[in-house]
N, C-alpha and C positions, 0 to 999 in steps of 0.2 A: 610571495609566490601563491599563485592561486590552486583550491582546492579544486579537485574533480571525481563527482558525484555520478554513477550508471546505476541504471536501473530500467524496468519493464513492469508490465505487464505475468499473469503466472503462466502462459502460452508461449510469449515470444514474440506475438506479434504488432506490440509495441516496445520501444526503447527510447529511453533518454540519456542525454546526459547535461550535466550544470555544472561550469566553470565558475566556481567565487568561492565566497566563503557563508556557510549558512549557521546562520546564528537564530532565527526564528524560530524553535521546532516549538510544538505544543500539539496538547490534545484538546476534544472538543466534545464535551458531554452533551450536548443540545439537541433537542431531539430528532431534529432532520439530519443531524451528524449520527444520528445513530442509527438512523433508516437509510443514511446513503450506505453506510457501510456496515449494516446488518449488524452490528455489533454495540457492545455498551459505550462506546468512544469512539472519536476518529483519531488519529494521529494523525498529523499532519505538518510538512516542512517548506514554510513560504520561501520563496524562490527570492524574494525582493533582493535588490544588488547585484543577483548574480545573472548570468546566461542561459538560460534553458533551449536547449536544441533535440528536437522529438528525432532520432535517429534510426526511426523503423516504425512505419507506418503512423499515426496518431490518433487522438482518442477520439469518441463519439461524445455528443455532448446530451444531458439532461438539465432544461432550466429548473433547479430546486426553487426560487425564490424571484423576484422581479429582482435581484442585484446579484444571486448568483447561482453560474451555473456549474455542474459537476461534470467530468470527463471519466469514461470508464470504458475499456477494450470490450467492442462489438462481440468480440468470438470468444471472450473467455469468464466476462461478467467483472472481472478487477476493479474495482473502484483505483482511480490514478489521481483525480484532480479538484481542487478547489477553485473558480476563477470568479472575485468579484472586482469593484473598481482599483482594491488598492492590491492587486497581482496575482500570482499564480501559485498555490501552496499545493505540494505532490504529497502523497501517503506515503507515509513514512514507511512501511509495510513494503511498498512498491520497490524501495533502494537496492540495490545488489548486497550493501553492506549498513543495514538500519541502526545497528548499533554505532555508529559518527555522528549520526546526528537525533542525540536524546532528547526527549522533551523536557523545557525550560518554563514553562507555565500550561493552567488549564483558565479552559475557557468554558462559558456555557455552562458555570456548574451550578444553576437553575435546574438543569435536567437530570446532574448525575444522580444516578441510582444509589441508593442507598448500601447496597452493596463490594463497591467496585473498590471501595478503602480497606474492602479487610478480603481481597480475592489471593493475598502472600500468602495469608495465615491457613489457605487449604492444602488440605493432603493433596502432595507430587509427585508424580512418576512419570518417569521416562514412556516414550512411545513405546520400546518393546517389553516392556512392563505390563501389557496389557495383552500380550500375545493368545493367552489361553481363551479370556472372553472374545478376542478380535481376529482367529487365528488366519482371515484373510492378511494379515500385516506379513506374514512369514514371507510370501512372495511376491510382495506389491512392488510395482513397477509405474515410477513417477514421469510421465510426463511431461514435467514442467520444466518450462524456459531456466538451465541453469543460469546461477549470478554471476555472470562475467556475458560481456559482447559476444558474439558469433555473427562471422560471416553471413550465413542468414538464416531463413525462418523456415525450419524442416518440417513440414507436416505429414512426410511421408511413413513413420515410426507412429504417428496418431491410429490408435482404433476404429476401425471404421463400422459407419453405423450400417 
């Protein structure tokens, strides 16, 4: 029986979804993995084997590299995609439900920082944990594409500039 994977974009205004079974996940310390997606890692879950069908709208593309290019929603900045010759690897970040598919090796780790192996060992706290220094968090009102499918893409609830 095959698995099925949804996911988007944090607007809405892209969706996928992927019919198989994903067994590739990994992260990617390398340094253009960490410029594409601002962050000390990419996570990332190659698609290879399985179906990927963009089911709302699709991505905009950046050639990172002469072999490969990254896909990421025009309207909301999302990093979504990895595409080089050997297939199509989506952010793991991107999934409706990221915790199915955990990462099973790292890559790139020329780049990783020196830091990123002891990021457990820091003091944690919950979001509203932080209410007194943050206290816009008391009535913040989220925006974003929840995780599951919808009918379609409301932008009528968006703030207007």
């Amino acid at each position: 029986m095959s698995e099925i994977h949804t996911g988007g974009c944090q607007c809405g205004a892209i969706r996928f979804r992927i019919t198989g079974v994903l067994e590739d996940s990994s992260i990617c310390h390398c340094r253009m993995c960490q410029k594409a997606f601002g962050a000390y890692y990419a996570p990332l879950v190659n698609t290879r084997g399985a179906e990927l069908v963009w089911t709302r709208g699709a991505p905009k593309h950046f050639q990172s590299s002469n072999h490969v290019r990254r896909g990421f929603c025009e309207n909301c900045g999302t990093p979504l995609t990895y595409e080089a010759a050997d297939g199509v690897a989506i952010a793991a970040g991107a999934f409706d439900d990221p915790g199915r598919v955990p990462p099973r090796i790292q890559f790139g780790v020329e780049g990783k920082l020196p830091f990123v192996d002891r990021l457990h060992a820091l003091p944690a706290r919950d979001t509203m944990d932080d209410i007194a220094a943050a206290p816009f968090l008391a009535d913040i009102i989220s925006y974003q594409h929840p995780d599951h499918e919808t009918d379609n893409w409301d932008t009528d609830s968006w703030p207007k500039e």
